[in-house]
C-alpha positions as CSV (number, residue, x, y, z in Angstrom):
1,X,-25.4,296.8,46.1
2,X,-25.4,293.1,47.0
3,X,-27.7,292.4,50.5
4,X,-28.1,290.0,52.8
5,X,-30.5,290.0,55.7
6,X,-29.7,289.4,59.6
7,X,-31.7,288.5,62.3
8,X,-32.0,291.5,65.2
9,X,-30.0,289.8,68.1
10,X,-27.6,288.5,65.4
11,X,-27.0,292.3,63.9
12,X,-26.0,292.9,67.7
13,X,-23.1,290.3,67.4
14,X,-22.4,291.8,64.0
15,X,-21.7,295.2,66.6
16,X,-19.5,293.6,68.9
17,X,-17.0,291.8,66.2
18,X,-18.8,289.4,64.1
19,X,-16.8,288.7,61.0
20,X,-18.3,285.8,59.9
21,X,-21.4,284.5,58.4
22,X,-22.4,281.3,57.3
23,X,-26.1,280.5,54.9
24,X,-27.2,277.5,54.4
25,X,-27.0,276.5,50.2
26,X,-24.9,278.0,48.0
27,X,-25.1,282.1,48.0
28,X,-24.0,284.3,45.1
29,X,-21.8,286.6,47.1
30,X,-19.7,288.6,45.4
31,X,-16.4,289.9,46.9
32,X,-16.8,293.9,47.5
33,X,-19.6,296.1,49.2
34,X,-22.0,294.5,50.9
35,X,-25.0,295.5,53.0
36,X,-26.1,293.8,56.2
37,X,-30.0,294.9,56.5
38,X,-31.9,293.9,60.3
39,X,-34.9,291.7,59.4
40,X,-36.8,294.1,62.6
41,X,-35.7,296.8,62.7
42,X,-34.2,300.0,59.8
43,X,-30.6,299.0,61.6
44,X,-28.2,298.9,58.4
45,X,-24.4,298.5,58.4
46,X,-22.0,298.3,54.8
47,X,-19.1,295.7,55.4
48,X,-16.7,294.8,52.8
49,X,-16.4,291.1,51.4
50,X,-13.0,289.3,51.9
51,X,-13.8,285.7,51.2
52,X,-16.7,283.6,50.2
53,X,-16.0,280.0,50.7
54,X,-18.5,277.2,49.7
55,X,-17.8,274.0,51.4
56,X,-20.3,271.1,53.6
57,X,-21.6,272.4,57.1
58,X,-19.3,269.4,59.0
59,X,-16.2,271.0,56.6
60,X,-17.0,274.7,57.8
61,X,-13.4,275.7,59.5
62,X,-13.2,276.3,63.3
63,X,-12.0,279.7,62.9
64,X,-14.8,280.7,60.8
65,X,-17.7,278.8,62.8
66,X,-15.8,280.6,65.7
67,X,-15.9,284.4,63.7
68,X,-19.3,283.7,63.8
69,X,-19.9,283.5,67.4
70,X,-20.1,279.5,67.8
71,X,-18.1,277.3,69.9
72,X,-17.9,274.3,67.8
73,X,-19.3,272.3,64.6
74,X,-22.4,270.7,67.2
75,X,-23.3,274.3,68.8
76,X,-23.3,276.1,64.8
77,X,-25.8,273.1,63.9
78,X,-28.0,273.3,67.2
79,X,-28.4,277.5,66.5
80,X,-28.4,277.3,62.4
81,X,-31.3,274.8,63.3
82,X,-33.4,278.3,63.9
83,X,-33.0,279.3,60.6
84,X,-32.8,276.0,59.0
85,X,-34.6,273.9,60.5
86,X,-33.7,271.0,58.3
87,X,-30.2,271.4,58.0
88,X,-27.7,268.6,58.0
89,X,-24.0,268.5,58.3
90,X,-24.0,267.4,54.8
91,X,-25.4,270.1,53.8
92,X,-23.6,272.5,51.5
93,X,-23.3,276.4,53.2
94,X,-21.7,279.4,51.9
95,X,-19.1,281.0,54.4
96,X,-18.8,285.2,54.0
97,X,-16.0,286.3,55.6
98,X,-16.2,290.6,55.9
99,X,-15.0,293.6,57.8
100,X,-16.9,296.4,58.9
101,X,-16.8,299.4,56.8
102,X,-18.7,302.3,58.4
C-alpha cells in the first residue's frame, strides 16, 4: 500500500477534516488506498485517493490550499516553509485530495 508521512500536529488536522494535502515536487500518488503514517508517534489512518493534481505552488486552487487548513496562497507558503524551507511559488507541488476511510 502506497504511504505518505505526516507531521504529529498535522495528523491532528487530518482528525478534525483535513482532505487535502499538498508536497512539494512532483509525488507518484496513485488514486486508491492510501496510508497516512505520524512521523512521532505509531498514529496511522487508511484514506482513499480521489484526485492527484500536479500544478505550480502560486497555481494551487483556493479550495484545495483551504482543504488543507490554509487561509490563502501567502499563509500555505509561510507554513510549507517548515517543511521546505526553500520553496518558491514557482515551484511545482503535487495536490492529494482524499477521504477518510476508517
Amino acid at each position: 500500500m502506497q504511504k505518505l508521512l505526516l507531521a504529529e500536529d498535522v495528523f491532528d488536522a487530518l482528525e478534525a477534516g483535513k482532505k487535502t494535502t499538498i508536497r512539494k515536487g512532483r509525488r507518484d500518488v496513485q488514486l486508491g488506498e492510501l496510508l497516512f503514517e505520524s512521523t512521532e508517534t505509531k498514529r496511522q489512518e487508511i484514506v482513499n485517493v480521489l484526485n492527484v493534481h500536479y500544478c505550480r505552488l502560486s497555481n494551487v486552487y483556493i479550495g484545495d490550499l483551504q482543504n488543507d487548513g490554509f487561509k490563502d496562497h501567502s499563509d500555505m507558503w509561510e507554513q510549507m516553509k517548515r517543511f521546505y524551507p526553500d520553496i518558491t511559488f514557482d515551484d511545482e507541488v503535487t495536490t492529494i485530495k482524499f477521504v477518510r476511510v476508517s
